[in-house]
N, C-alpha and C positions, 0 to 999 in steps of 0.2 A: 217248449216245456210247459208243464202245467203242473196241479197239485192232484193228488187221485186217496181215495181213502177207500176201505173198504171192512166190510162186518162178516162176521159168521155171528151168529147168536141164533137159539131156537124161542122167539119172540112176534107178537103179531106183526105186521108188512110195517104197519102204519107206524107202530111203536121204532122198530130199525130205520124205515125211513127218516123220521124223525131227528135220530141220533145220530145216522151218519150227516143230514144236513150238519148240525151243530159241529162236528167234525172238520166239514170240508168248510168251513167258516171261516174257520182257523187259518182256513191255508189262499183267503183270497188274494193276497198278493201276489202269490205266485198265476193265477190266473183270475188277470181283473176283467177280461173281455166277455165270458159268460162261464155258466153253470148249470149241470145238471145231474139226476141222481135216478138209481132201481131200486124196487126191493122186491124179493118175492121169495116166501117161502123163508128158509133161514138165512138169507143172502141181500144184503143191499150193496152198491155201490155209488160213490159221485166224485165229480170231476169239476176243479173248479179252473177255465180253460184259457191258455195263452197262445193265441190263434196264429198260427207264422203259415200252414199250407191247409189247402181249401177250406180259405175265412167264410165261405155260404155253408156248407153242407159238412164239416167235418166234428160237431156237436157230437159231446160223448157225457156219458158210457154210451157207447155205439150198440145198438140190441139188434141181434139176429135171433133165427128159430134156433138155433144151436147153442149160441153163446151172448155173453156180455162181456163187453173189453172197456176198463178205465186206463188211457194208455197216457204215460209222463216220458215225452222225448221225442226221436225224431229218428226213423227207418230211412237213413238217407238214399240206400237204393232201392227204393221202395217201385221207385216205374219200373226196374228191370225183371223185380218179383212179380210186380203185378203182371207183364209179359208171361215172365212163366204161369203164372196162375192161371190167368186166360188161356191160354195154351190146352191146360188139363180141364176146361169149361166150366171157369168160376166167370160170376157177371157182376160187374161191379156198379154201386148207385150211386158214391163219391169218387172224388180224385186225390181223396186224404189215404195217406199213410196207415193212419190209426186203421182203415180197412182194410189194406195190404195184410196187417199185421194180425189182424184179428181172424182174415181168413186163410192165411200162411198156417197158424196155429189147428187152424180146424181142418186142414187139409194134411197137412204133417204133422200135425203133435207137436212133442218139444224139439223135433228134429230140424223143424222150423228157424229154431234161434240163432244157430250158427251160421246162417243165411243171411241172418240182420248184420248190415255193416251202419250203426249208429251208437247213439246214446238212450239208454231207457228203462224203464222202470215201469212195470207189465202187472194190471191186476185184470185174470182172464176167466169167467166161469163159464165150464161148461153145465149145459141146464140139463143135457142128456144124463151124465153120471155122475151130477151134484158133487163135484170137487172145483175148489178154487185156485188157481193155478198164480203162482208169484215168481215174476221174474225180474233179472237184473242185470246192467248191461256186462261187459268184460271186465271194466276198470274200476268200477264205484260213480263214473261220473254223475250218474244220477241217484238218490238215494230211494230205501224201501226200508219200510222198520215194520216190524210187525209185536203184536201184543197177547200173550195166549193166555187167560182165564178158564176155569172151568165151565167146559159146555159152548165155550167161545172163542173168538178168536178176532183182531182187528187190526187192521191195515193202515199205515199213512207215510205220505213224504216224508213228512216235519214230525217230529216228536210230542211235539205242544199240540196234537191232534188228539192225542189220547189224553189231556188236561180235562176234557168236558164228557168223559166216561163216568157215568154217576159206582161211585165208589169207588174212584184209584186215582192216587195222586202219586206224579213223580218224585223219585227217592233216591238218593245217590245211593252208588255201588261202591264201596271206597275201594273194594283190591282191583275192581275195574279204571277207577277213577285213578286210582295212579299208573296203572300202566299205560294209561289215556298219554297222564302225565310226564310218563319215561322214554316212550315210545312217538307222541304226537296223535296216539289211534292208539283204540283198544284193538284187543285180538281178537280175531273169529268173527265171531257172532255176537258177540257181548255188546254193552255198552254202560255211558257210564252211568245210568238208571237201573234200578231191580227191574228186572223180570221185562225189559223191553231188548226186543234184538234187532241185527238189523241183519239183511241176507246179503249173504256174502258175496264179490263181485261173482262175475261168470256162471251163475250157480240159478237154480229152480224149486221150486217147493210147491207140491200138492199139499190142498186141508179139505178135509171130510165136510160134512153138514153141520159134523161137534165142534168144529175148531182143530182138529186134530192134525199135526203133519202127518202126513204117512208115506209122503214117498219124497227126496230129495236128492240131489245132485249137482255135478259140475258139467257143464257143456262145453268148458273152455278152458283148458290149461296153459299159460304164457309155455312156448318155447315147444307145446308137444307134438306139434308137425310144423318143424323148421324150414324155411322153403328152401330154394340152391342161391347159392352164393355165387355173385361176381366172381371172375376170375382176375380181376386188378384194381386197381385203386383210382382209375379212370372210368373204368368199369360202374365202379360200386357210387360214383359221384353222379354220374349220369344216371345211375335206376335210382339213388336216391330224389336226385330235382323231378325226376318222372314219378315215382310215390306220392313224393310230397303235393305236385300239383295236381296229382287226382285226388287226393286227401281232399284240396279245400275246392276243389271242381264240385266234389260232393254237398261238401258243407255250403256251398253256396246259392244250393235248393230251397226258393223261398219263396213264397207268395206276398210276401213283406221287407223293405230292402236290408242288407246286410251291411251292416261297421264292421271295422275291427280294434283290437286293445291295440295300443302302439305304446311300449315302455319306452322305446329307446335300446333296447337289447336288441342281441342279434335275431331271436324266435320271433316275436312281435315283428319286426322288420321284416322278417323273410314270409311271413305269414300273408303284410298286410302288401308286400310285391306281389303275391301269388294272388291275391284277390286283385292288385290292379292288370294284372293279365288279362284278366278276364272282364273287370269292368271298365278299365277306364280311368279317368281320376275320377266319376261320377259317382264314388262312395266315402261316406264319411271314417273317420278315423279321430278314436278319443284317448286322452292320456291322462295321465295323474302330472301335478309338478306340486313341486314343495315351498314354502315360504322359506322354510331351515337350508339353505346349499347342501348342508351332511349327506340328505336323502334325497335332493334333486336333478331329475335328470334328461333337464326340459331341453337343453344345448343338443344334445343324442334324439331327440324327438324330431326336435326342426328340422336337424339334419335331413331323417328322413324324411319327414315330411313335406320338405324341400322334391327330397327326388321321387318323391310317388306322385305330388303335384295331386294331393286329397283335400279334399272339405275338412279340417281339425277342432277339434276343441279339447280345452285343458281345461281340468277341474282342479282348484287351486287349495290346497289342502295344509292349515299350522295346526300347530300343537294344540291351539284353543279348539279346531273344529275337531279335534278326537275326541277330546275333554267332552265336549258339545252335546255331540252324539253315537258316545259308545253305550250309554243304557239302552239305546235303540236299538243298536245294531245287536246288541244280547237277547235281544225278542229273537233274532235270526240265528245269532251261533247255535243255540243250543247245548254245545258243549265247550268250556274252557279253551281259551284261544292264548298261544306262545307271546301273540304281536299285536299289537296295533294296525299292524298293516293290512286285514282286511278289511278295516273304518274309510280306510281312502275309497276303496275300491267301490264299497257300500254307498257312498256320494257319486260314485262315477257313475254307475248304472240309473242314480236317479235323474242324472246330466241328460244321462244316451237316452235314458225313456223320455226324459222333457225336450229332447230334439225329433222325436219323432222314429227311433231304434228302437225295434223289439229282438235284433240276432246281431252279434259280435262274435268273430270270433276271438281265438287268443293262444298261446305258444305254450301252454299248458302244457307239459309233458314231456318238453325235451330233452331239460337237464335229466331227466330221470332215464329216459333210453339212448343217449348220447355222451354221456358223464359229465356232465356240465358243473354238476356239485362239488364243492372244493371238500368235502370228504370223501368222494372217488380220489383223490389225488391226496387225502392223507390215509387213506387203505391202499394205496401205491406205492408210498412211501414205507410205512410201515413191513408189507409185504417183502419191498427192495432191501431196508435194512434187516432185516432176519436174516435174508441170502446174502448178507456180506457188503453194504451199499457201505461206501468210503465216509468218514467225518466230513470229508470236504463237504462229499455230494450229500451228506443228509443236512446239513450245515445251511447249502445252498437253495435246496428243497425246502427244507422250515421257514424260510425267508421269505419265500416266493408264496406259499401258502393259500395269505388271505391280504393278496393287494392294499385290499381298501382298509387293512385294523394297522394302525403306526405302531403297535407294540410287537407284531411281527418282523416288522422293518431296524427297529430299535435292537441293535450287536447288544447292548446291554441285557436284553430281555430273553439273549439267545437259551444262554442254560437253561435258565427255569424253561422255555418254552422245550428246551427236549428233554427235559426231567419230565416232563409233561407224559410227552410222545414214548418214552421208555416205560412207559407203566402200562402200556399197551402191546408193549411185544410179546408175543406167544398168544394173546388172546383173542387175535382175528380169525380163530378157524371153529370157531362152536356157532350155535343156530342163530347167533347173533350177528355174524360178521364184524362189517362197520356201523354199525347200531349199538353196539359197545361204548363210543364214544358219544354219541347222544344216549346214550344211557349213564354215563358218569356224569355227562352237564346235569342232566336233570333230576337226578337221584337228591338233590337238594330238596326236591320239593317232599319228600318224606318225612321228613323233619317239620314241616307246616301243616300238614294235616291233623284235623282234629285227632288229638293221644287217645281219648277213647275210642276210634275205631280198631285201634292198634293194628296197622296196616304197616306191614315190613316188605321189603325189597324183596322178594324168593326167587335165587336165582335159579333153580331147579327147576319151580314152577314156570318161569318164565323160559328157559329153554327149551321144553314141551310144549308150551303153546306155540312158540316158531315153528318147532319142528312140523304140530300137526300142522299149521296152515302152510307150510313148506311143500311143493309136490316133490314128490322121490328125485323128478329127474331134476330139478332145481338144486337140489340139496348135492346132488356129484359136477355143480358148476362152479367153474374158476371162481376165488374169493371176487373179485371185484366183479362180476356178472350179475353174482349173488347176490353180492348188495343192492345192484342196481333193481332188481326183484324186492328186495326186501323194502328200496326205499318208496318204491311204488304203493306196496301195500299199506306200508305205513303213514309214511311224510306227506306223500299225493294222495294217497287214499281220503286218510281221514281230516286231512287238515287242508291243503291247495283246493280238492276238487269237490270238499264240502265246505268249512266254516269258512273257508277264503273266497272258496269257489259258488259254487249253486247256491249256498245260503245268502249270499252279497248282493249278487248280478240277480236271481228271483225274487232280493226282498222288494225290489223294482220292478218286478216283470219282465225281466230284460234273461233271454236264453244266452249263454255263453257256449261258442264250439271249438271243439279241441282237434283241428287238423294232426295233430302230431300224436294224437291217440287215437286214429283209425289202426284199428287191430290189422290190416296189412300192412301199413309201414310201420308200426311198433314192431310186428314180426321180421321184418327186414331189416332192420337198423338194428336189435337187439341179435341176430345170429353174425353181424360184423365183425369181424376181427379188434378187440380193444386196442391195437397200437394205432386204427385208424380214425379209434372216437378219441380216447383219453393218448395222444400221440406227445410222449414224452410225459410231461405235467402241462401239456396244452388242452383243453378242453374243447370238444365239442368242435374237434380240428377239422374231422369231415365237410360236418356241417357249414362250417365257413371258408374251408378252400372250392364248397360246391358253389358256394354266391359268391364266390370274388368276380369283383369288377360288374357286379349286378347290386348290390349294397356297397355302402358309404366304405372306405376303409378304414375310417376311423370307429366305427361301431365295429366292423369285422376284428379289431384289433385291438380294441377296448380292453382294458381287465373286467375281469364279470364284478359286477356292484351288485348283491344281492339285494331284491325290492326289499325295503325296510322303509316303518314308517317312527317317528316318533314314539315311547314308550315313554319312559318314566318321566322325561320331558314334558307330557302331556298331561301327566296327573299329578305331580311334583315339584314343579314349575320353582324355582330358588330353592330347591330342597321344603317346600309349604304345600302340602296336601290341597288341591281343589278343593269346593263344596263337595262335591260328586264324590271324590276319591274319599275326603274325612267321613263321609255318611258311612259308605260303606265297607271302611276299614276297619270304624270306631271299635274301640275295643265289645262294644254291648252290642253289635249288630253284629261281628261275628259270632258272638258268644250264642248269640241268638239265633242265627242262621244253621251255625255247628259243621262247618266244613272243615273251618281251619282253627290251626290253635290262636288261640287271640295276645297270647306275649309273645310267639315267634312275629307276628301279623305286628305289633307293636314295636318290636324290636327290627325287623326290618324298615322300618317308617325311620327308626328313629336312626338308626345307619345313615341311610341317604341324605336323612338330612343334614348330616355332621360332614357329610365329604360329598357335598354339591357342585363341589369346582371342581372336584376330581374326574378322570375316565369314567364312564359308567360300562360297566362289563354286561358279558353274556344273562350271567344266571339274575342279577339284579330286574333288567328289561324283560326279563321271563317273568322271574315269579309275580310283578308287577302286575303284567298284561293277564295271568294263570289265575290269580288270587283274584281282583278286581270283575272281571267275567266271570267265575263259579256263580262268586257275589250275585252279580247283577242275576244271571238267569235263575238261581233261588230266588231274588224276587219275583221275576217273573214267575214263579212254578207257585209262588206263594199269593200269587195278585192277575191270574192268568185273565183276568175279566179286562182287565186295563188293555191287556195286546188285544182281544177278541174283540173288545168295543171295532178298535181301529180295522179292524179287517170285513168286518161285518158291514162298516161304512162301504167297502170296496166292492160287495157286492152287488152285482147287476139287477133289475128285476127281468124279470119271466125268463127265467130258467126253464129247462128242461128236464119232464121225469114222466117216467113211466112205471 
C-alpha cells in the first residue's frame, strides 16, 4: 500500500508539480521507503511508496508513452494477468504489479478491473485522450477521495491531502456528519467534509483536462453473478477451507515477509493456520493484550499460538496509553471514531514496523459475510418473533444475546430488555433493515451537535439514500442477507476497513490484508444458505465446524467477545476528566470549535462523573470516543502544519519525477 495524490488544474507544469509535491507530504507515512511525481500539461501525479513487490524497479507513478499509473494496493494475481498479457505481446521491464495493472488498463480499458483480484485505489492518465481515470477496489479496503473546484479537480488517500490546497480548508458537513454518526459511514459519495467525496467501492470515474467527471460507473455488484452452490453441508465445508486457503495462497505474494493480526478469535486464528500451511512456523504473528482483564484476551492468543508454534509479540495496551496517544492517532482517523479501539491497533502496527513487518494480514471481514455479528442474531430474533416465536423462546433468545454484557444475563433486566426489542417489530423490512437498531443507539448524538446547525434525524431522507446505494437485486434479498450487505457498506466500509483499518496499520506503514474479502470467497460464502452460517443463533457455525480439530476447541467454542478497547475509562478515569480530555471538552473550546453543543458536552461530563461506580453503557462509551475525536481532528484541520511537519520528516531524498 502506499499513498497516491493526484491534480487536474490548467496551470504551469512547474506550478502543479509543486503543489502535488506539498500533497503527497501529507501522506509520507503511508509510504516512507520512497517517492515520486509527473506533471505535464494539466495533470500531475505522485506517490509516496510502501515497497512490499519489486523493491528495485517498481517506483511510481510508473510513466509509459500511453499512460501514467499512481497505483495504492496490490493486484494479487498479477503473475497470471501478466501470462495473459504476454500472451497478446505486451513486454514487460518490471516484475511489479503496479505494471500488470497499468498495462491491463491500456489493453482492456476499464474491462480490465474485474480481472483484479486485490486491494486498490487506481490514479491512471491516459496521455492519448487526456482523461484521468479513478479507481476503486470492491470493498472500500482502500480509500480514494477526490476534490472538484472549478476548472479543477484533486486527488488523494487521506483527506488532510487537500489541507495544503491554497484556498480550501476543511469544513464539516453536519447532515453528513450525522449520518457518519447514525450509520458509522456516510452514504454514497458524501462525507463528512463540504464538497470532498469519496468513490464509492467497486465503481470508476473519468475527469476531463477541466476537472470535470464525465463518465462513471460500477464494475462490480455483490451478489450479480452468484456462482453454483454445494449440494451439502459437507460439500460447502470443503469448498469453503479450499476458498479460503487460496484467499491467503494470494495474500501471501510478497517480496517482504508477511505476519499476521492474531486476536484470539476464531478469523485471526484460522487466518494465521492458513499462512502457517504455507510457511512454516517461520512467520511472525502479533496481538493486542490489555492491562484491564474486561478487554483482554491474551489466554485465547497463547492458546493459539501454542499450536501454530509462531515467532509472537504482544503489544501491551491500558487506559493511560489511549489517553497517551489518541490526539495522534486523530491525525489518522480523519473522521469521528465510535471506540477507542483503533488506538490499540494504531501501537500494534508501530510494534510490527519496529520488528521488521511491512504486510499482516487479518480476519477482516468475516463477521460481516458469515453472520458473526450479534445483530444478525437480533434481526433473527426479531424476524422469528413477528412469525409467532413463543415467550419462552424469545425469553430464551434475549438471554443469550450478548454473552459478555451481565445485564443480558440478569432475569431482572429481562422486561425492560424486551420492552426494548418490541419497539422494533414491524420495522425490520424498510431500506434500513437491522441498521434500525444502530440507528436508535446512536440517534443520541443529535441532540449534541452544534443547535445552530439545526440538523434533524430525516427519516425519508435517509431511506432514499439506502435505497439509492442499495442495487435492485439486493433490495428483493431475505431481511438478514440484507443486512449483511448493508453492514458491509456501512460498519466495515467506513469504519473496520478505514479509521480502524487502513488509517491505523498505514499511520505505520504497515499494509494490512484481508483473506476473507477476496471477492471469490465473499461471493461464495454470501450465496450460502443462512441456517448454515447463522445455524440456530450460533454464529459463524460453518466457519468453525470447517476447522474443527485444526483450531483449539476452546476458541472454536468461545462466545464471541467483541474487540473493544477502553472508552470513558480512558479519558475519565474516577469520573475526573484527563488534561487531554478537560482541553478539549472545556466548555470555550467547544464553543470555539462549533461542532457540538457545549452544555450537552458539559452535562454529559458532569453525568459520568456522578455515577462512576456505576455500569457504563453503550451510548455513554460512544458519545465519548464521537465527541472527543471530532474535537481532536478540528484541531488538526485548524493546525495542519503540526501533522505536516511530522510527515515531511518521513520523507526520503531523491525521489523520483519526471
Amino acid at each position: 500500500m502506499c499513498g497516491i495524490v493526484g491534480i487536474i488544474k490548467e496551470a504551469p507544469a512547474e506550478q502543479n508539480r509543486g503543489l502535488v509535491s506539498h500533497m503527497a507530504a501529507t501522506l509520507a507515512h503511508r509510504g516512507p521507503d520512497g517517492w515520486g511525481r509527473y506533471a505535464q500539461d494539466n495533470f500531475a501525479l505522485a506517490h509516496t511508496r510502501l515497497a512490499i513487490i519489486d523493491l528495485s524497479s517498481g517506483q511510481q507513478p510508473m510513466i509509459r508513452p500511453q499512460s501514467v499509473i499512481s497505483f495504492n494496493g496490490e493486484i494479487f494475481n498479477y503473475l497470471e494477468l501478466r501470462h495473459e498479457l504476454e500472451a497478446l505481446g505486451r513486454i514487460f521491464l518490471t516484475s511489479s504489479d503496479t505494471e500488470v495493472a497499468q498495462q491491463a488498463l491500456e489493453e482492456w480499458g476499464t474491462a480490465a478491473i474485474s480481472k483484479f483480484n486485490g486491494q486498490f485505489a487506481i490514479l491512471f492518465l491516459d496521455k492519448l485522450t487526456r482523461r484521468l481515470l479513478a479507481i476503486r477496489d470492491r470493498y472500500g479496503m482502500l480509500p480514494l477521495y477526490y476534490l472538484q473546484r472549478p476548472g479543477s479537480a484533486f486527488f488523494a488517500s487521506e483527506m488532510k491531502a487537500f489541507d495544503v490546497i491554497p484556498g480550501f480548508s476543511r469544513s464539516w458537513e453536519p447532515q453528513a456528519l450525522l449520518m457518519h454518526g447514525l450509520f458509522w459511514n456516510s452514504l454514497d459519495e458524501s462525507t463528512v467534509f463540504k464538497d470532498i467525496k469519496s468513490l464509492e467501492p467497486g465503481s470508476y470515474a473519468y475527469f476531463n483536462a477541466q476537472g470535470e467527471k464525465i463518465d462513471a460507473d460500477f464494475y462490480y455488484r455483490l451478489g450479480a453473478t452468484p456462482p453454483s452452490l454445494p449440494s451439502n453441508y459437507q460439500e460447502a465445508q470443503e469448498g469453503l477451507r479450499a476458498e479460503l486457503q487460496r484467499a491467503v495462497d494470494l495474500r501471501l505474494r510478497s517480496d517482504v515477509p508477511v505476519g499476521c493480526y492474531l486476536s484470539g478469535g476464531i478469523d485471526s486464528s484460522i487466518t494465521s493456520l492458513l499462512t502457517r500451511n504455507r510457511k512454516g512456523n517461520s512467520f511472525k504473528t502479533f496481538s493486542i493484550g490489555f492491562s484491564d482483564e474486561a478487554f483482554d484476551e491474551s489466554i485465547f492468543q497463547d492458546l493459539m499460538v501454542s499450536s501454530l508454534g509462531s515467532q509472537h509479540a504482544r503489544e501491551m495496551v491500558s487506559a493511560e496509553t489511549i489517553n497517551e496517544n489518541f490526539l495522534e492517532a486523530a491525525w489518522h482517523f480523519e473522521r469521528p471514531v465510535f471506540r477507542t479501539a483503533p488506538l490499540p491497533l494504531y501501537m500494534l502496527s508501530k510494534r510490527v514496523r519496529a520488528e521488521g513487518i511491512k504486510v499482516v494480514l487479518t480476519g477482516e471481514g468475516a463477521d460481516e459475510i458469515l453472520c458473526g455479528y450479534d445483530v444478525f442474531k437480533e434481526v433473527k430474533l426479531l424476524e422469528s418473533w413477528e412469525k409467532g416465536l413463543s415467550d419462552v423462546d424469545i425469553d430464551r433468545v434475549i438471554a443469550s444475546l450478548y454473552p459478555h454484557l451481565a445485564h443480558y444475563k440478569d432475569s431482572s433486566q429481562l422486561g425492560f430488555m424486551k420492552m426494548y426489542y418490541e419497539g422494533f417489530l414491524g420495522k425490520m423490512g424498510g431500506a434500513a433493515a437491522g441498521l434500525t437498531i444502530r440507528l436508535k443507539n446512536n440517534s443520541i448524538i443529535e441532540k449534541y451537535l452544534n443547535p445552530d446547525w439545526s440538523v434533524r434525524i430525516n427519516e425519508e431522507r435517509i431511506e432514499a439514500a439506502l435505497v439509492k446505494m442499495t442495487p435492485r437485486e439486493v433490495r428483493a434479498w431475505p431481511l438478514l442477507k440484507r443486512n449483511q450487505y448493508l453492514e458491509m457498506r456501512t460498519l466495515m466500509e467506513g469504519y473496520l476497513l478505514s479509521s480502524q483499518g487502513d488509517r491505523m496499520s498505514m499511520g505505520h506503514g504497515v499494509e494490512g490484508r484481508y483473506p476473507f474479502l477476496d471477492h471469490e470467497f465473499v461471493e461464495f460464502a454470501m450465496a450460502l444458505p443462512h441456517e448454515w452460517k447463522l445455524n440456530g443463533y450460533r454464529q459463524k457455525a460453518i466457519l468453525s465446524d470447517s476447522y474443527r480439530g485444526l483450531v483449539p476447541e476452546k476458541i472454536l467454542n468461545r462466545p464471541k467477545q467483541p474487540y473493544q478497547a477502553p472508552d470513558l475509562k480512558a479519558f475519565l478515569p474516577g469520573g475526573i476528566p484527563t488534561d487531554t480530555a478537560a482541553h478539549f471538552l472545556s466548555p470555550d473550546i467547544v464553543r470555539d470549535f462549533g461542532i457540538f453543543s457545549p452544555r450537552m458536552v458539559e452535562r454529559m461530563l458532569f453525568k459520568n462523573k456522578r455515577r462512576v461506580d456505576e455500569g457504563i453503557g453503550y451510548r455513554d462509551n460512544m458519545l465519548i470516543s464521537f465527541i472527543l475525536s471530532a474535537q481532536m481532528i478540528e484541531h488538526w484541520i485548524r493546525e495542519p502544519q503540526k501533522g505536516i511537519l511530522r510527515e515531511i520528516d518521513l520523507m526520503v531524498d531523491g525521489g523520483a519525477e519526471s
